[in-house]
C-alpha positions as a printed Julia matrix, in Angstrom:
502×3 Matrix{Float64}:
   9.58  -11.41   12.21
  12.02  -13.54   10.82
  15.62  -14.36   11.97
  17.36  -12.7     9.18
  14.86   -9.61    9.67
  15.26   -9.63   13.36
  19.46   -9.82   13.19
  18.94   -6.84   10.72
  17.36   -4.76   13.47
  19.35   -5.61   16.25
  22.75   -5.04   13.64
  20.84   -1.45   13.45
  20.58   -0.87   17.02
  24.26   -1.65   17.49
  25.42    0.31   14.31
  23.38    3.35   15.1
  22.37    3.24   11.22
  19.75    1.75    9.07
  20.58   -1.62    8.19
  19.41   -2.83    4.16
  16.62   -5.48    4.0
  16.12   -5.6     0.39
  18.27   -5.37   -3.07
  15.55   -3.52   -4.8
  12.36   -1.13   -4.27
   9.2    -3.34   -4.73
   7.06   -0.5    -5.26
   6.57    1.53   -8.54
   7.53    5.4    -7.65
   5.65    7.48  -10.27
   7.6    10.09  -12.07
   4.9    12.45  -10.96
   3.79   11.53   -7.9
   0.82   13.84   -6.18
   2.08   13.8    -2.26
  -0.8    14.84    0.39
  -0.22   15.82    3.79
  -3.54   15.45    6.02
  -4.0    16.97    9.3
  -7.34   16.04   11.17
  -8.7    17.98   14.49
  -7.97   15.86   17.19
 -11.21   14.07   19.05
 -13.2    15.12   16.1
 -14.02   12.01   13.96
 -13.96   12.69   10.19
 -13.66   16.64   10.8
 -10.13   17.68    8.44
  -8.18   20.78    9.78
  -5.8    21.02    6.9
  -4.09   19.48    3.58
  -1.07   19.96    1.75
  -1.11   18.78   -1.59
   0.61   19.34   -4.87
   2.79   16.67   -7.15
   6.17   18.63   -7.42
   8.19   20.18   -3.95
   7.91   23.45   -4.43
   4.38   24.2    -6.05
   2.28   22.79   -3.04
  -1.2    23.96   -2.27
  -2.3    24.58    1.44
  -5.71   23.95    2.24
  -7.1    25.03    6.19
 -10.32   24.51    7.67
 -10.54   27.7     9.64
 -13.2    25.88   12.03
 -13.22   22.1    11.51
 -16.86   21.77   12.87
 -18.52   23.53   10.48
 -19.88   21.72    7.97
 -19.72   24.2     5.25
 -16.44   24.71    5.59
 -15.38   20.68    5.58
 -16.96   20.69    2.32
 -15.41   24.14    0.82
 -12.04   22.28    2.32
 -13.07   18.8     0.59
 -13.8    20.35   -3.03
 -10.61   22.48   -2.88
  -8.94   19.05   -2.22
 -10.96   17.12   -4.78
 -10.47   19.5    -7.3
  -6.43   19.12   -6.86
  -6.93   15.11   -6.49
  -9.46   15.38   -9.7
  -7.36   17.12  -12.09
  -4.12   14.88  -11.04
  -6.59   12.1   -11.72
  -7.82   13.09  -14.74
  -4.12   13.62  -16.19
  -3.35   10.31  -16.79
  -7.07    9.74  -18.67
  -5.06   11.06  -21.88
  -3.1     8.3   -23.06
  -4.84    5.08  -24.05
  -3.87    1.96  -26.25
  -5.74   -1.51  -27.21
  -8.71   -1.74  -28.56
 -11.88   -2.86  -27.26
 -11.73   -5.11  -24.02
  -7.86   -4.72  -24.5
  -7.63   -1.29  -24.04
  -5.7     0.14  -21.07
  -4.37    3.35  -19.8
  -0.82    3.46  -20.18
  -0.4     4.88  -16.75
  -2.03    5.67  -13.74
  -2.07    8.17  -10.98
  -0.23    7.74   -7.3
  -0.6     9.56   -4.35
   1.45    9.29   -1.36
   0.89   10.18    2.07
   3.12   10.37    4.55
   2.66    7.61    7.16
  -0.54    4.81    7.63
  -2.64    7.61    9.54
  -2.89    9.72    6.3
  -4.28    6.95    4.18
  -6.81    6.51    7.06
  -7.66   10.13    7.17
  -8.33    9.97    3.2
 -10.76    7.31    4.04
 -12.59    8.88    6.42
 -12.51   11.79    3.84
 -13.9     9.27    1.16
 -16.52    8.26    3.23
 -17.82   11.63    3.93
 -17.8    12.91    0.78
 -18.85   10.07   -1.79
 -22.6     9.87   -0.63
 -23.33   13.94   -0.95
 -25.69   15.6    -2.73
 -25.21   18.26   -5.18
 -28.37   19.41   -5.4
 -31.21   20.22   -2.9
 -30.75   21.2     0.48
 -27.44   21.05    1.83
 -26.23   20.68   -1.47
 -22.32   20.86   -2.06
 -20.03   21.0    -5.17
 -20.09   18.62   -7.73
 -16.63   17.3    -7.27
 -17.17   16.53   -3.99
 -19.14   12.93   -4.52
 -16.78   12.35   -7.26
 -13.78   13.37   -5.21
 -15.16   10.9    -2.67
 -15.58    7.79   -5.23
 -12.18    8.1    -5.94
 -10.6     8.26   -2.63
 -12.88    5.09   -1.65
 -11.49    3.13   -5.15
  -7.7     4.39   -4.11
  -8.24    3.27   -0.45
  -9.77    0.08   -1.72
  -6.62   -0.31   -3.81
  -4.07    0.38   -1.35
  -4.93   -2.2     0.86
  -4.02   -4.64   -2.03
  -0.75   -6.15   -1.27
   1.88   -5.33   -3.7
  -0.06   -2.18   -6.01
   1.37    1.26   -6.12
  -1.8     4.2    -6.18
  -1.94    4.55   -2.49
   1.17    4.68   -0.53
   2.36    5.4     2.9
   5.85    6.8     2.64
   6.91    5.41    6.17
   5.61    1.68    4.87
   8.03    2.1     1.68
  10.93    3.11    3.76
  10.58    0.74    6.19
  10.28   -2.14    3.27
  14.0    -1.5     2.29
  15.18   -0.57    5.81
  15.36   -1.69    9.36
  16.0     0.43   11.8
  16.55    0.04   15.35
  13.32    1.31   16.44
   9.86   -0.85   16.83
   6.95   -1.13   14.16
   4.97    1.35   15.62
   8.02    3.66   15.97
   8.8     3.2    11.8
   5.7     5.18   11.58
   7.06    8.34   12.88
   8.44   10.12    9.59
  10.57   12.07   11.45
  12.24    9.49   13.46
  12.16    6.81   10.15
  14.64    9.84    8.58
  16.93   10.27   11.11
  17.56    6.66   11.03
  18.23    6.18    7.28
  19.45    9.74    6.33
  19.75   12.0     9.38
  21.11   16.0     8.35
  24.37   16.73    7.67
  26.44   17.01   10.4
  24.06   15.6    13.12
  24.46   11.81   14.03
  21.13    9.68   14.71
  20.99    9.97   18.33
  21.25   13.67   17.66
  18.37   13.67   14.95
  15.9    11.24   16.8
  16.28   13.78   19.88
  14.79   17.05   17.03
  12.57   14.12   15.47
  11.14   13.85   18.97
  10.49   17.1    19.79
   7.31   18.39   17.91
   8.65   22.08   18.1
  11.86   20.91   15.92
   9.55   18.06   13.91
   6.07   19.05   14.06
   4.43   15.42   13.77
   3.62   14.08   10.37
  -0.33   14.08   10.82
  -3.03   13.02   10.79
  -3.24   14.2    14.45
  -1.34   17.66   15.31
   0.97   17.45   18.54
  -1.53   18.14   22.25
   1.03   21.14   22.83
  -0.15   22.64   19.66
  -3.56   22.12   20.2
  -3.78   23.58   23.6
  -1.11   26.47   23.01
  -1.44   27.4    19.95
  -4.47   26.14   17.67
  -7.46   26.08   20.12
  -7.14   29.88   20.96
  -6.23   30.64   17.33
  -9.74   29.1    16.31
 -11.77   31.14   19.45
  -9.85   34.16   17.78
 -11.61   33.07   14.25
 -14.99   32.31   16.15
 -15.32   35.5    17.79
 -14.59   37.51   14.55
 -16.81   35.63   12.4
 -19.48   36.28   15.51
 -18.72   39.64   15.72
 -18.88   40.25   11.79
 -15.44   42.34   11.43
 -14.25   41.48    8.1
 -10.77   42.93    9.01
 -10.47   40.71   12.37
 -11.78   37.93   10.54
  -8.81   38.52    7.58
  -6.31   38.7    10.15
  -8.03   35.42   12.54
  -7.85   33.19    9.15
  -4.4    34.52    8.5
  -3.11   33.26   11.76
  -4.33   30.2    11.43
  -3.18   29.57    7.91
   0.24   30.59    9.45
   0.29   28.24   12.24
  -0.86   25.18   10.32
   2.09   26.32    7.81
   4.22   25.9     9.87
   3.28   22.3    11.41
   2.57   20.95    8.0
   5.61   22.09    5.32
   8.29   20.48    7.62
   6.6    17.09    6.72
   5.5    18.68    3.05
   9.42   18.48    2.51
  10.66   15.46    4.96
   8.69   13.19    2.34
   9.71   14.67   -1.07
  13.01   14.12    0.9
  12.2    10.46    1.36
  11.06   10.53   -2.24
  14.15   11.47   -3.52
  16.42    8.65   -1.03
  13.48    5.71   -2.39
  14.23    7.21   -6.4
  18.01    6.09   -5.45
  17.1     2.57   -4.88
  16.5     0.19   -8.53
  12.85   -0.97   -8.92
  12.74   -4.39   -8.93
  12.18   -6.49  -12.39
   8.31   -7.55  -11.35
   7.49   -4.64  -10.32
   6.41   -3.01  -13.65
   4.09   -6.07  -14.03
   2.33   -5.32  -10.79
   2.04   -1.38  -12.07
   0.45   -2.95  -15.47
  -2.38   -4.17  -12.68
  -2.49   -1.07  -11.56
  -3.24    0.59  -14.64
  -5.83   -1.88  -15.57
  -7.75   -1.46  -12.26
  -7.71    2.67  -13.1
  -8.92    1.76  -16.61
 -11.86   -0.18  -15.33
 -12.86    2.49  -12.6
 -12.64    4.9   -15.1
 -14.78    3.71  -17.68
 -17.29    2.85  -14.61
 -17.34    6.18  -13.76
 -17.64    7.19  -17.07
 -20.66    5.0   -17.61
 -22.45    6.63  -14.62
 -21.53    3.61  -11.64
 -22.94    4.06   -8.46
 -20.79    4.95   -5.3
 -19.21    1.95   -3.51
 -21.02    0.19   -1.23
 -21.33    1.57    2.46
 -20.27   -2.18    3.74
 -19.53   -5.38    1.97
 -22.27   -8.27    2.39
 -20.81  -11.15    3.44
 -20.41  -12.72    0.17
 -18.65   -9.97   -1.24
 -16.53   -9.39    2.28
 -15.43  -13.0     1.58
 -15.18  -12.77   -2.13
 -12.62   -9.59   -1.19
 -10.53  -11.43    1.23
  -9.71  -14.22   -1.18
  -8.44  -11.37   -3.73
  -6.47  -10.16   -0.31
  -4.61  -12.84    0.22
  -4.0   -13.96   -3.04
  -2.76  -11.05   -3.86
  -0.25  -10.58   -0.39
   0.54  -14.46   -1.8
   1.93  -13.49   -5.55
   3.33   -9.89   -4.12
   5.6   -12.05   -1.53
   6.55  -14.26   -3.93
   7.41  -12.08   -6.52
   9.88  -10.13   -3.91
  11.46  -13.68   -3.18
  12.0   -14.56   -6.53
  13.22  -10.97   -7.68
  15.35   -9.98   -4.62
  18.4   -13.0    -3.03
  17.84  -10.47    0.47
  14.02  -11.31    0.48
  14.72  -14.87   -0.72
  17.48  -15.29    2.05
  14.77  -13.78    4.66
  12.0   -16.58    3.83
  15.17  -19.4     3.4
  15.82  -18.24    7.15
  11.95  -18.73    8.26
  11.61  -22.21    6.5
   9.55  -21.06    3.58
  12.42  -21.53    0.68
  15.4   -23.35    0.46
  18.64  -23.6    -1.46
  21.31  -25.79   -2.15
  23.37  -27.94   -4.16
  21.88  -31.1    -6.51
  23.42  -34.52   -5.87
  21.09  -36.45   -7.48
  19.35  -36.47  -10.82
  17.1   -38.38  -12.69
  16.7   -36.32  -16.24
  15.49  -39.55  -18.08
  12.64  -39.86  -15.89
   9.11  -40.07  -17.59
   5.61  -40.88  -16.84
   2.05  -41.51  -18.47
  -0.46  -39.4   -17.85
  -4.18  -40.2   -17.78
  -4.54  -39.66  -21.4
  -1.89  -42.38  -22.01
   0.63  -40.0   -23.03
   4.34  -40.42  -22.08
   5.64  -37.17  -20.24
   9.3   -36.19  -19.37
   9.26  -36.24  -15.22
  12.44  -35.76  -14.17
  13.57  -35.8   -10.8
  16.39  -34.32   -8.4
  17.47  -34.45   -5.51
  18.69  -31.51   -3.33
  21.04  -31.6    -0.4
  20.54  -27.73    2.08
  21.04  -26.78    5.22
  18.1   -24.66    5.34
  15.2   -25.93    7.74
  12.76  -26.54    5.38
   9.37  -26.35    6.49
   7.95  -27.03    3.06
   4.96  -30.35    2.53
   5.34  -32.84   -0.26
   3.16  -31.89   -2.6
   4.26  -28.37   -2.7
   4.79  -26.18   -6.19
   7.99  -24.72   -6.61
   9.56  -21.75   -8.5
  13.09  -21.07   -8.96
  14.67  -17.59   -9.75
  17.99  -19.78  -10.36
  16.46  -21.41  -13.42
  14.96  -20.42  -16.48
  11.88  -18.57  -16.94
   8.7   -21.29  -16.91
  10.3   -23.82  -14.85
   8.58  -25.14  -12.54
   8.62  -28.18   -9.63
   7.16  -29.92   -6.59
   8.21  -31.77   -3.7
   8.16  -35.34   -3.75
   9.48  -36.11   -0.2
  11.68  -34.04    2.5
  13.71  -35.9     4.34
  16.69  -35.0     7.35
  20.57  -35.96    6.46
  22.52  -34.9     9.72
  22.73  -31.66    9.83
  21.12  -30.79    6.15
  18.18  -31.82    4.38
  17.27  -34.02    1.29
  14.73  -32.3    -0.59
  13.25  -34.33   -3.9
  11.77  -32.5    -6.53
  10.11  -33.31   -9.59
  10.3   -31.09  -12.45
   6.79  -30.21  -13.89
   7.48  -27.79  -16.44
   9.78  -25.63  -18.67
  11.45  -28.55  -20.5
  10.31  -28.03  -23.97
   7.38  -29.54  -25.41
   9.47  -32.75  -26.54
   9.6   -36.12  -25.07
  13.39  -35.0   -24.07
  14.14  -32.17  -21.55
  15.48  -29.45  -23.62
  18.98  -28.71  -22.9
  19.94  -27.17  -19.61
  16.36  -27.29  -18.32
  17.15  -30.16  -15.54
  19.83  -29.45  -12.95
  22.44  -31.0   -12.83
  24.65  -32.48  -10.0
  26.55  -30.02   -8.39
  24.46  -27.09   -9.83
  23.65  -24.69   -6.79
  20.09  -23.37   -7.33
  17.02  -22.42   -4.73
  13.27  -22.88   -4.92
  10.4   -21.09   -3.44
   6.52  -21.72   -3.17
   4.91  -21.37   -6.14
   1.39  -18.97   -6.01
   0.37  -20.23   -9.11
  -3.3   -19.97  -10.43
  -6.14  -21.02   -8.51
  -9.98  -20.53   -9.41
 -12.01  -18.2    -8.03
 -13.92  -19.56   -4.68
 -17.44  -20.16   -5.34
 -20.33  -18.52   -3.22
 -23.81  -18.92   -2.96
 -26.25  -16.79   -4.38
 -27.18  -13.82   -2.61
 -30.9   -15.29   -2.35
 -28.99  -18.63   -0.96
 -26.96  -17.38    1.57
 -27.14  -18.7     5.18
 -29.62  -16.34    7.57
 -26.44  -16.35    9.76
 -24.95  -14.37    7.24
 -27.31  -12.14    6.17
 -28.73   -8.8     7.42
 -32.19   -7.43    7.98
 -32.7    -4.2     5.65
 -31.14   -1.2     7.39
 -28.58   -3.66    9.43
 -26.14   -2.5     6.85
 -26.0     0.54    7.2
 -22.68    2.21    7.98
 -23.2     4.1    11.29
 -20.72    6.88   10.02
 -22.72    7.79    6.93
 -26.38    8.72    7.6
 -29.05    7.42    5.74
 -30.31   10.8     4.64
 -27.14   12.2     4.22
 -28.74   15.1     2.95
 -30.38   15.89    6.71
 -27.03   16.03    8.31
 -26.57   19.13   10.51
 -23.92   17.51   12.32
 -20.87   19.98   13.38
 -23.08   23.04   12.57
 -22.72   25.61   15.16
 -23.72   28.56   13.18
C-alpha cells in the first residue's frame, strides 16, 4: 500500500466515511449487465445450493438446489443457470462489423458477482460442468458442457488485469474507495455499503452494526451464515429428504417450498445491495482508456465465439508448463498496461504511484530542443533533452521509457541520469518521440523551461517470450501421462456417482 493510499484509509477511519481514491471508474459497466448471486453448501466442495440471476433488478430468476448432494439435481440447477448465462451470452452474438480477420463483435457480455467468492464459485461451477456428457449414461443437458466452456473462458478472462466480463462488485467499489476497514473486510458487501452509502438516516457505525449481523444482512455468498445452516437450512433439507423418501407429493411441494423461501430470503437482500452498488459505480465517469480496454474485450468474445462455433474443444484441465508460463507473461503484461493506463488517465492514481516512487512531476529548468543525434543508419535525428527539477523520490533507473499524460498524444521519453539536488531531484530526459517526422521538433512538442509536466513508466511493446517446443522441454518440467490430471474432474467423468445418495 502506498502512502497516499494508506493516508486515504486512515482519513476514512477518522471521517467515519469513504474517502475517494480515484477521479474516474476504470472499469467498463455494461448497460445491461447480467448480475449472479451464488450460494454454495458449506463443507461441500463444488456442490451449489442456490443462484440468483437475471440482468435488470426486478426480473431476477431464483434457482435452489433442494438437496445439494444429489447429483441430478446440481445438474437440473446448472442447466437452469446455463440456460440464463447462455441466452445473455448469445445476445450480444447479433451485432457484428469488419470483415474477415477484422471482424469483431461490437459488444460483449458482463456478468457481475457480488464479491471474489462468487467468481470462485462460478469456477468451480465451470469446472464441473464443461467436461459432461450429454449422451450415454449419466448423460445431462446439452447446455450444460457449453454452459461450462463459457464460465471457464469468463473466469479465464477475469483474472486479466484491467478487462470488464467478470467482475466482483466489492473489487470495483473498493477501486474508487477506501474505507476504513482492512482488505479482507472490503469484501463484505454489506459492510463495503455502509461505508460508501449507508441508508438514510442511519450513520456508518449504525449500518456496519446491521451489515454485521447476518439476520439484518444475510452474507453475500458464496457461503451462507453457520446460524443459518444449523437453524434453519439443515432441518429444512431433512424435511425435503424425508418427503422425497416417503414419496408424498404434497409434503414434498410444501418441503421444496420452504426451502425456496428460506434461501429467498438470504439471497434477494444481496440480489438488491449490488444493483444498489451498480447504480452508486453508474454515478462515477468511466475513464478515457477504458473503452479501449472494452474493445479487448470484445475481441477476446469474438475469438471464443467463433471457436466455439467451429466445434473447439473444452479448455484444458491444467496448463503445461509452457503454456502456464506463456499465461503469466500475458498476466503481467497486462496488470503492467492496465496500471499504467489508470496513471496516465486519472492525476489521483498518478499522485498515488508519484507518492511510491514510480512517477514523478515537476517543473523543467533545463532544455536542450536543438539536440540531435545519428543513428546507426547515419541518419541525423532530433534528440532533445530536458532537464526536470521534483520533489518526488524518484525511484526510477536510467534507461527507463517514459509517458506523459501532460504532453501530447505520442510523446514519448527516457531517463538519461537521476541525480539528488537538496531536497528535490534532477531528472534528465531525452525525448524519443512525438516531434514530427522533421529534422526540427514540431512546435510545442519539447518542454519548455518552466513548463510543469509529469512522466510515468512507459509499458510499451515487448515481444512475445519464446519457449521451447513441447517435445524440447526440460523433464523437470514435464509430466508423465495422467500427472495432469486435475484431481477435481475425474477422468471418466461419465462414472461419477459422487454425491448420489438416492
Amino acid at each position: 500500500m502506498s502512502t497516499l493510499s494508506a493516508l486515504a484509509h486512515v482519513q476514512a477511519m477518522e471521517s467515519m466515511q469513504a474517502v475517494t481514491l480515484t477521479e474516474f471508474r476504470h472499469r467498463h459497466l455494461s448497460a445491461r449487465p447480467l448480475v449472479i448471486v451464488p450460494l454454495a453448501m458449506a463443507g461441500e466442495a463444488g456442490a451449489p445450493l442456490a443462484a440468483m440471476a437475471g440482468s435488470a433488478k426486478r426480473n431476477g430468476t431464483l434457482l435452489v438446489v433442494s438437496q445439494p448432494r444429489n447429483r441430478d439435481q446440481r445438474f437440473e440447477f446448472a442447466a437452469g443457470l446455463g440456460r440464463i448465462v447462455m441466452d445473455y451470452i448469445d445476445s450480444f452474438r447479433q451485432d457484428r462489423r469488419g470483415e474477415g480477420e477484422r471482424s469483431r463483435y461490437t459488444d460483449a457480455p458482463q456478468i457481475l458477482v457480488p464479491n471474489p467468492g462468487g467468481i470462485k464459485a462460478l469456477a468451480d461451477l465451470g469446472r464441473m460442468c464443461r467436461f459432461r456428457e450429454t449422451s450415454g449414461p449419466y448423460a445431462v443437458p446439452d447446455v450444460v458442457p457449453e454452459f461450462g466452456m463459457w464460465l471457464t473462458f469468463l473466469i479465464d478472462r477475469a483474472e486479466q488485469a484491467g478487462t470488464s466480463t467478470l467482475l466482483p462488485v466489492t473489487g470495483l467499489l473498493s477501486e474508487h474507495w477506501a474505507t476504513g476497514q482492512s482488505t479482507l473486510e472490503n469484501q463484505n458487501l454489506a459492510s463495503l455499503m455502509a461505508w460508501i452509502a449507508p441508508p438514510p438516516g442511519l450513520s456508518v457505525e449504525q449500518a456496519m452494526a446491521e451489515a454485521e449481523n447476518p439476520d439484518v444482512c444475510p452474507p453475500a455468498g458464496p457461503a451462507t451464515s453457520p446460524e443459518f445452516d444449523n437453524r434453519d437450512l439443515a432441518p429444512a433439507i431433512r424435511r425435503f429428504d424425508t418427503a422425497r423418501a416417503l414419496g408424498d407429493p404434497r409434503m414434498l411441494a410444501a418441503a421444496e417450498a420452504e426451502l425456496r423461501e428460506l434461501i429467498a430470503g438470504q439471497i434477494q437482500p444481496t440480489w438488491r445491495m449490488v444493483w444498489d452498488a451498480i447504480s452508486l459505480l453508474r454515478s462515477v465517469p468511466e475513464a478515457p482508456r477504458t473503452a479501449k480496454r472494452f474493445e479487448g474485450d470484445c475481441r477476446a468474445f469474438t475469438d471464443y465465439s467463433d471457436y466455439r462455433d467451429a466445434g473447439g474443444l473444452p479448455q484444458r484441465r491444467r496448463d503445461n508448463a509452457i503454456g502456464a508460463a506463456r499465461r503469466l507473461g500475458w498476466l503481467e503484461r497486462a496488470l503492467a498496461d492496465f496500471e499504467s493506463d489508470m496513471a496516465f488517465d486519472d492525476r489521483f492514481v498518478l499522485a498515488d504511484r508519484r507518492s511510491a516512487g514510480e512517477a514523478f512531476a515537476g517543473t523543467v529548468v533545463e532544455a536542450d530542443p536543438g539536440r540531435t543525434i545519428t543513428t546507426d543508419k547515419n541518419r541525423r535525428v532530433p534528440r532533445p533533452r530536458i532537464t526536470v527539477r521534483t520533489e518526488d523520490s524518484v525511484r526510477l533507473a536510467a534507461d527507463t521509457k517514459l509517458i506523459s499524460p501532460s504532453l501530447p498524444a505520442g510523446h514519448k521519453a527516457v531517463i538519461v541520469s537521476v541525480a539528488p539536488d537538496g531536497d528535490f531531484t534532477r531528472v534528465m530526459v531525452e525525448v524519443t518521440a512525438g516531434m514530427g517526422r522533421g529534422r526540427t521538433p514540431k512546435q510545442g512538442s519539447v518542454p519548455e523551461p518552466g513548463q510543469r509536466l509529469a512522466y510515468l513508466p512507459d509499458p510499451g511493446w515487448r515481444p512475445a517470450p519464446q519457449f521451447p517446443a513441447s517435445d524440447a522441454t526440460p523433464w523437470t518440467h514435464s509430466a508423465a501421462d495422467g500427472a495432469n490430471a486435475d484431481p477435481a474432474v475425474p477422468q471418466d467423468a461419465a462414472a461419477e456417482e459422487w454425491g448420489n445418495d438416492d
